[in-house]
N, C-alpha and C positions, 0 to 999 in steps of 0.2 A: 504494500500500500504506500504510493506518493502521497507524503505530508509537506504542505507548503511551510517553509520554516521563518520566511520575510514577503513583507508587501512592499512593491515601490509605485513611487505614486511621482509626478513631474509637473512646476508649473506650468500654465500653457503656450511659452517660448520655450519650454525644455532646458530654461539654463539652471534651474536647482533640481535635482530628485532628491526624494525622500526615500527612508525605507524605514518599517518597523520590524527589527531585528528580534523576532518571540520569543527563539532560547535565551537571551540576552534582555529580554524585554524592555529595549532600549528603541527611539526615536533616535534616526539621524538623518542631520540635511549634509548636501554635496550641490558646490558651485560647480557645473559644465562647462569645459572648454570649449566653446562652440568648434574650434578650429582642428583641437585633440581628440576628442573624446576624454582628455581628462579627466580626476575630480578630484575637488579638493574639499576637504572638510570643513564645512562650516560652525558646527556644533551636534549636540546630541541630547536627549532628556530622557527621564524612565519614564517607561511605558507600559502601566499597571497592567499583568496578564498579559502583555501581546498583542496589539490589536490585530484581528483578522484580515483587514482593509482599510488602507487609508486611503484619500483625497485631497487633490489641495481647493480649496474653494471657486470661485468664479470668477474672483478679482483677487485672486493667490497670496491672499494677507493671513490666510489661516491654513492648518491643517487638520481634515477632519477624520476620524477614527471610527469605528464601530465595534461595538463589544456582543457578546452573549451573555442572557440570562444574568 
């Protein structure tokens, strides 16, 4: 059985992804090299249980999460 172990989630120019790291149950963001494919870390925060999916919102000021139960 394939268990998904992180979500990434990207504003919508694709210059930051995000990912929620579950076994780590950590958020983290990453600046995109538009030119490399680089990434460079921007920061990171815990991330109670894992979230299953993240989002970045509509006007990419926020990042949204979804939990179970």
């Amino acid at each position: 059985m394939l268990r998904r172990q992180a979500d990434i989630a990207t504003t919508s120019d694709a210059s930051i992804l995000f990912a929620c790291l579950r076994s780590a149950k950590t958020f983290v963001s990453y600046r995109v090299d538009k030119s490399t494919g680089a990434l460079s870390k921007i920061g990171s925060a815990s991330a109670p249980d894992g979230a299953p999916y993240i989002i970045a919102d509509d006007t990419d000021s926020w990042l949204l999460a979804t939990y179970y139960g």
